[in-house]
C-alpha positions as CSV (number, residue, x, y, z in Angstrom):
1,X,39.9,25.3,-45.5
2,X,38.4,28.9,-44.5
3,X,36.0,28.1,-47.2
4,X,34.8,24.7,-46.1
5,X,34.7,26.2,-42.7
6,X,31.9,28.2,-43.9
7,X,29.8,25.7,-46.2
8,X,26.5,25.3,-44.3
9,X,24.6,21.4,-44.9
10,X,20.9,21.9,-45.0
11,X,19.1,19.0,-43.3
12,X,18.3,17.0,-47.0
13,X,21.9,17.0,-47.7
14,X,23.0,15.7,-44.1
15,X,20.1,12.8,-44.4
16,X,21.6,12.2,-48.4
17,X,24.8,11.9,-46.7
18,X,23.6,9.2,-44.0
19,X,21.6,7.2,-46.2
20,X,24.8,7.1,-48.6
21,X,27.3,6.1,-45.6
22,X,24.2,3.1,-44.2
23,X,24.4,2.0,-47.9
24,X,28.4,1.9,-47.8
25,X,28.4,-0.2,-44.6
26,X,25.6,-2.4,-46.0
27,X,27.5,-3.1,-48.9
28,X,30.8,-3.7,-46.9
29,X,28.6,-5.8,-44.2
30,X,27.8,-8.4,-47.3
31,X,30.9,-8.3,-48.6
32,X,32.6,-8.8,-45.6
33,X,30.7,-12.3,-44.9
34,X,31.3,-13.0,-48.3
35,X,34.9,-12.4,-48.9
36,X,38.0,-13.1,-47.1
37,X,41.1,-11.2,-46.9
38,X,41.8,-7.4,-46.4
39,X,38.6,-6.3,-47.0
40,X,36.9,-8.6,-44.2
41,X,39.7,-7.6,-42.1
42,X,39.0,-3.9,-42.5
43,X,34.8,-4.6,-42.3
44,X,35.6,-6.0,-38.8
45,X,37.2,-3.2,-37.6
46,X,34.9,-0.7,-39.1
47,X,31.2,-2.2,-39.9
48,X,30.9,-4.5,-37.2
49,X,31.1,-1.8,-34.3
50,X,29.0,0.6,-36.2
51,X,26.4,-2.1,-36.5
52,X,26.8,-3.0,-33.1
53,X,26.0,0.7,-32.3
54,X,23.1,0.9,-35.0
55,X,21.7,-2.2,-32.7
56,X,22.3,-0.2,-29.7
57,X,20.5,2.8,-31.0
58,X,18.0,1.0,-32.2
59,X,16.9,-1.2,-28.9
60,X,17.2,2.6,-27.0
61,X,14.8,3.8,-29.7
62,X,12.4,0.1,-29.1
63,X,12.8,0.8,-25.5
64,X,12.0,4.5,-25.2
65,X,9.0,3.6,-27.4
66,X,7.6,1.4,-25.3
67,X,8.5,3.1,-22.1
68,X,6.5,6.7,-23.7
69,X,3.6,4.1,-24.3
70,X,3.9,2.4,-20.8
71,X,3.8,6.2,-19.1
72,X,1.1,7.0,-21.1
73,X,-1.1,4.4,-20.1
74,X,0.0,4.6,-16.7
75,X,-1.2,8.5,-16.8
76,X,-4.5,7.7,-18.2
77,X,-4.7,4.4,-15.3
78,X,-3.9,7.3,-12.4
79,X,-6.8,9.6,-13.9
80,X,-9.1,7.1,-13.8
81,X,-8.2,5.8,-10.5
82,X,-8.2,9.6,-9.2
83,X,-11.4,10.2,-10.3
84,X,-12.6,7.0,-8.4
85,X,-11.2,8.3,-5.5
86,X,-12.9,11.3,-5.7
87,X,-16.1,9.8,-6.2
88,X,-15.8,7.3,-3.5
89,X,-14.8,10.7,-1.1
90,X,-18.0,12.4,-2.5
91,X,-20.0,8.8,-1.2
92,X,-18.3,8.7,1.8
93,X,-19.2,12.0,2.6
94,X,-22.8,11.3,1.8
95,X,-22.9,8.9,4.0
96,X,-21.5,10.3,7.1
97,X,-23.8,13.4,6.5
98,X,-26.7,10.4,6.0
99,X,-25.5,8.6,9.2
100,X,-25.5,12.6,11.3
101,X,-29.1,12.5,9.8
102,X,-29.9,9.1,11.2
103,X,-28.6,9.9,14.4
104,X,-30.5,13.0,15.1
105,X,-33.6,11.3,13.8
106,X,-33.0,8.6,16.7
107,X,-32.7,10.7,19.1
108,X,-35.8,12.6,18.8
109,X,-37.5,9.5,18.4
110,X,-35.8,8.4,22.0
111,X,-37.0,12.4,23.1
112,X,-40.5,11.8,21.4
113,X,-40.8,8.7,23.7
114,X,-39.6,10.0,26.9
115,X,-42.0,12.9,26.9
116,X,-44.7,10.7,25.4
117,X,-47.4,12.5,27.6
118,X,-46.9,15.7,25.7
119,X,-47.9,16.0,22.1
120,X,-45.3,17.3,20.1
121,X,-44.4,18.1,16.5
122,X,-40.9,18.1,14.6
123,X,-39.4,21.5,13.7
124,X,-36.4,22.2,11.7
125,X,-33.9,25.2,12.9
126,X,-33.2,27.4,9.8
127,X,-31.6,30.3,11.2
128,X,-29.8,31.5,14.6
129,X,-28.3,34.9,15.9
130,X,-24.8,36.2,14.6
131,X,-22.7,33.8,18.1
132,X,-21.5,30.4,17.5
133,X,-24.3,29.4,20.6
134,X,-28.1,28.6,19.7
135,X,-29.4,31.0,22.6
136,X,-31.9,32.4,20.0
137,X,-32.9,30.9,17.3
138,X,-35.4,30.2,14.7
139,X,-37.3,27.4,13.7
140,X,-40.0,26.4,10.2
141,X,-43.1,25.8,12.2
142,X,-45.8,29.0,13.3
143,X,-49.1,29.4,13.7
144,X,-50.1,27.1,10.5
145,X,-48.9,24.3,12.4
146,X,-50.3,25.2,15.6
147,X,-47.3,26.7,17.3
148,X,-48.1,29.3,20.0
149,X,-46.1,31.6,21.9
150,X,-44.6,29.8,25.4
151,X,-44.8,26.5,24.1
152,X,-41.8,24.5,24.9
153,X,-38.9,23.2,22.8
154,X,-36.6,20.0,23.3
155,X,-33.7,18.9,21.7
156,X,-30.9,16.3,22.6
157,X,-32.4,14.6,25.8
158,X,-34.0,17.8,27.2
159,X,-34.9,21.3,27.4
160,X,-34.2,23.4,24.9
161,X,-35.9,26.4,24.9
162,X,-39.2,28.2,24.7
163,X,-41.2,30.0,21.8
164,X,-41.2,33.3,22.3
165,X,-42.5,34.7,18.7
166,X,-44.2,33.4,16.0
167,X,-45.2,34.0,12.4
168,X,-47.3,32.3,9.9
169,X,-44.6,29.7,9.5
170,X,-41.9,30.4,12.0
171,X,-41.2,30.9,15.4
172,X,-38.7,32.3,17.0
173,X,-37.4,30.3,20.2
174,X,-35.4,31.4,22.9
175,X,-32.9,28.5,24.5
176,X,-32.0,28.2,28.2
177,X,-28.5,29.6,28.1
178,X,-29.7,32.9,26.7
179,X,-28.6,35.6,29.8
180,X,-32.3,36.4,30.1
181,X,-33.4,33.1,31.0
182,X,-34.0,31.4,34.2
183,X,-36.2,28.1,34.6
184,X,-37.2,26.9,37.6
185,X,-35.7,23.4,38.4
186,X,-35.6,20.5,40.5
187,X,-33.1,17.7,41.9
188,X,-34.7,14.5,40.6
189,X,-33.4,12.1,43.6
190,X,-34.7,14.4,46.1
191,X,-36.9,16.9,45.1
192,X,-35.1,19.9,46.3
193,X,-35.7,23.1,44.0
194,X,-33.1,25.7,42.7
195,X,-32.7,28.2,39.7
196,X,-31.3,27.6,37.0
197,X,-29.9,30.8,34.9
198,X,-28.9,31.4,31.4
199,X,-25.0,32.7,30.7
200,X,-23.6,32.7,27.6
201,X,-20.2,32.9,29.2
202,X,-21.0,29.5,31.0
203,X,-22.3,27.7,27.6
204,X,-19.0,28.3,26.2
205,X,-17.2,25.6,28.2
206,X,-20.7,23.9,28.1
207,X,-22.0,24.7,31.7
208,X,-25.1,26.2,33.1
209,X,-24.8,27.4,36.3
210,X,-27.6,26.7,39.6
211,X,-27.9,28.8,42.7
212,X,-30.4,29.0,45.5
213,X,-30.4,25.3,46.3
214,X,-31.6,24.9,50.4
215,X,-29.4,22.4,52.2
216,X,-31.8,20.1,53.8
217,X,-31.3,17.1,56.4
218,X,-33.1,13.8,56.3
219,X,-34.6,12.0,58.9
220,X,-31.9,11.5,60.8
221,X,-30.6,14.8,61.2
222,X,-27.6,14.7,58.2
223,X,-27.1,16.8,55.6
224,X,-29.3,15.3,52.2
225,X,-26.2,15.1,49.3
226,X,-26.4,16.2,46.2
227,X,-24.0,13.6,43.8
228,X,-22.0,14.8,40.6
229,X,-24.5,13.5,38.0
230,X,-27.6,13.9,39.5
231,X,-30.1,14.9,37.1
232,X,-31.9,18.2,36.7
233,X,-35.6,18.7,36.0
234,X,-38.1,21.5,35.2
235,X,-40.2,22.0,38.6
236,X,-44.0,21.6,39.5
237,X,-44.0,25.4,40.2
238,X,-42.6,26.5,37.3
239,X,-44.3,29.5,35.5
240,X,-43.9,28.2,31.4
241,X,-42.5,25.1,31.6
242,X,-43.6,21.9,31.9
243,X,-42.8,19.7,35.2
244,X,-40.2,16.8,34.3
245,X,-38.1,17.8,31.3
246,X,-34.4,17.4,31.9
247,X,-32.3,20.3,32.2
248,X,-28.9,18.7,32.8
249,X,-26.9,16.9,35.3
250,X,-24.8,18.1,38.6
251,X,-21.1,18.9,37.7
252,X,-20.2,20.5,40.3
253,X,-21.6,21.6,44.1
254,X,-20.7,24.1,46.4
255,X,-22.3,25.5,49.9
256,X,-22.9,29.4,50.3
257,X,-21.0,31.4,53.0
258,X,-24.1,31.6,55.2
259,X,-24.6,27.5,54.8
260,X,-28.4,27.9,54.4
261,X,-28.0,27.3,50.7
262,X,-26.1,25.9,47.9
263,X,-25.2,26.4,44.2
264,X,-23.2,24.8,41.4
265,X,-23.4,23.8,38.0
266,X,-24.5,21.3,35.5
267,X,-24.1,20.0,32.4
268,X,-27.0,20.6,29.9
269,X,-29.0,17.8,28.6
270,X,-29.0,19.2,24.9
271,X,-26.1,20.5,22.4
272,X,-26.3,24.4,22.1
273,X,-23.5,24.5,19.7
274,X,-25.3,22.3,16.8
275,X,-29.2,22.4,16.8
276,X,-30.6,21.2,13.9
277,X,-33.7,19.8,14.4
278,X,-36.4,19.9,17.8
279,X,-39.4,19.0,19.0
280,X,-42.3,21.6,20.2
281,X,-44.7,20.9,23.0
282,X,-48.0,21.6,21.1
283,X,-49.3,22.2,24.7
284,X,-48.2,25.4,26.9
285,X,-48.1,24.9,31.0
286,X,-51.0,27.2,31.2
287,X,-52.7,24.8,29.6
288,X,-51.7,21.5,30.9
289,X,-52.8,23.2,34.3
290,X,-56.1,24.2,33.0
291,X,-56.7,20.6,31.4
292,X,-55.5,19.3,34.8
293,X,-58.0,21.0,36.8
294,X,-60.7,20.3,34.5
295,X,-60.3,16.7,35.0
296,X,-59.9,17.6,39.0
């Protein structure tokens, strides 16, 4: 027994030994549907449930087959439908950046019509300073294409800016929220005049603030009101920019201690967080005035 214990089958000898029992329980099998007796009787109780097993094993082997083959294909059917879905996300994209595009495009077109008096030509912003607000930016158009220093800018549905440099084939522009700035501007409804001032502070919650607003009566003695929504314009007397362009609209409106004045703010006419693309005014308020005289 010890010795047995350590006899070791190699794998030839182990599949000799199954093909020799499979030809055993063949033999018995045919026998046993052959013959009656003892030998049938022992077949039934020994063949019959090892062939019943040898079917089992065999429809698990069938199955798994088919089941490896079925996961297989179903692997190579989720690849293929990933990679559609990753194409169709690369289209979709494509299309919403085609649709911004479109957009933009309308708008200016809806700008370029508004301001029809002016001439103008399209510009493309390819740079801006190191905030997240376009108070200084540049744009792809200079000299070549007949930009000139003052010459203003709109964007949105208004006032943008004004050029304030520019090279052989940029200029540089510097937008209405910029701290520096201040454009003279105008209640549309009523004519009344105030300044509008640049603050960068302001533009982050998308406000620009107006001061120095007169409080005025009408006819009949009452105070003239200034409504939320009103709009904003660039004034007659305005040193560089051209009378009419929309700054914003009234948010909010308050009276000064002394009562001889007001001041408030509004919300701009044009998006100083994405600029993309502008118009310029190919004509500077110097010379509109000049032309304008001229003709006088």
């Amino acid at each position: 027994m010890g010795r047995l214990r350590g006899i070791k089958l190699k794998s030839r000898h182990l599949l000799i030994i199954f093909i020799a029992v499979c030809i055993v329980l063949m033999g018995l099998s045919l026998l046993s549907s052959k013959t009656r007796g003892p030998l049938r009787y022992i077949a039934g109780y020994t063949v019959v449930p090892m062939q019943k097993g040898f079917n089992k094993l065999g429809g698990w082997a069938s199955d798994f087959t088919q089941n490896f083959q079925t996961i297989k294909e179903l692997r190579t059917e989720n690849k293929k439908l990933q990679q559609q879905i990753d194409d169709l996300t690369v289209e979709n994209g494509e299309l919403a950046l085609n649709q911004k595009e479109l957009t933009r495009l309308e708008e200016l077109f809806k700008l370029d019509q508004n301001y029809g008096d002016y001439p103008k030509v399209g510009a493309r912003v390819i740079a801006s300073n190191t905030s997240n607000w376009f108070n200084s930016f540049t744009i792809d158009k200079g000299k070549k294409d007949g930009i000139r220093v003052n010459m203003n800018v709109i964007a949105g549905s208004g006032l943008v800016g004004i050029v304030t440099e520019v090279g052989p084939n940029w200029s540089t522009v510097r937008s209405i929220i910029d701290d520096t700035s201040y454009v003279s501007g105008m209640m549309l409804t009523s004519g009344e005049k105030c300044m509008v001032q640049g603050n960068l502070k302001l533009a982050a919650s998308g406000k620009m603030k107006f001061e120095d607003l007169p409080v005025t009566e009408n006819e009949e003695g009452e105070e003239v009101k200034i409504e939320e929504g009103e709009q904003v314009v660039t004034s007659y007397i305005s040193n560089k920019f051209l009378q009419g362009i929309l700054i914003g609209y009234v948010s909010e409106i308050k009276t000064d201690e002394s009562g001889l004045t007001r001041y408030g703010y509004l919300t701009p006419a044009a998006d100083f967080s994405d600029l993309q693309d502008v118009l310029v005014i190919t004509q500077t308020k110097a010379e509109t005035m000049k032309s304008n005289n001229g003709k006088d």
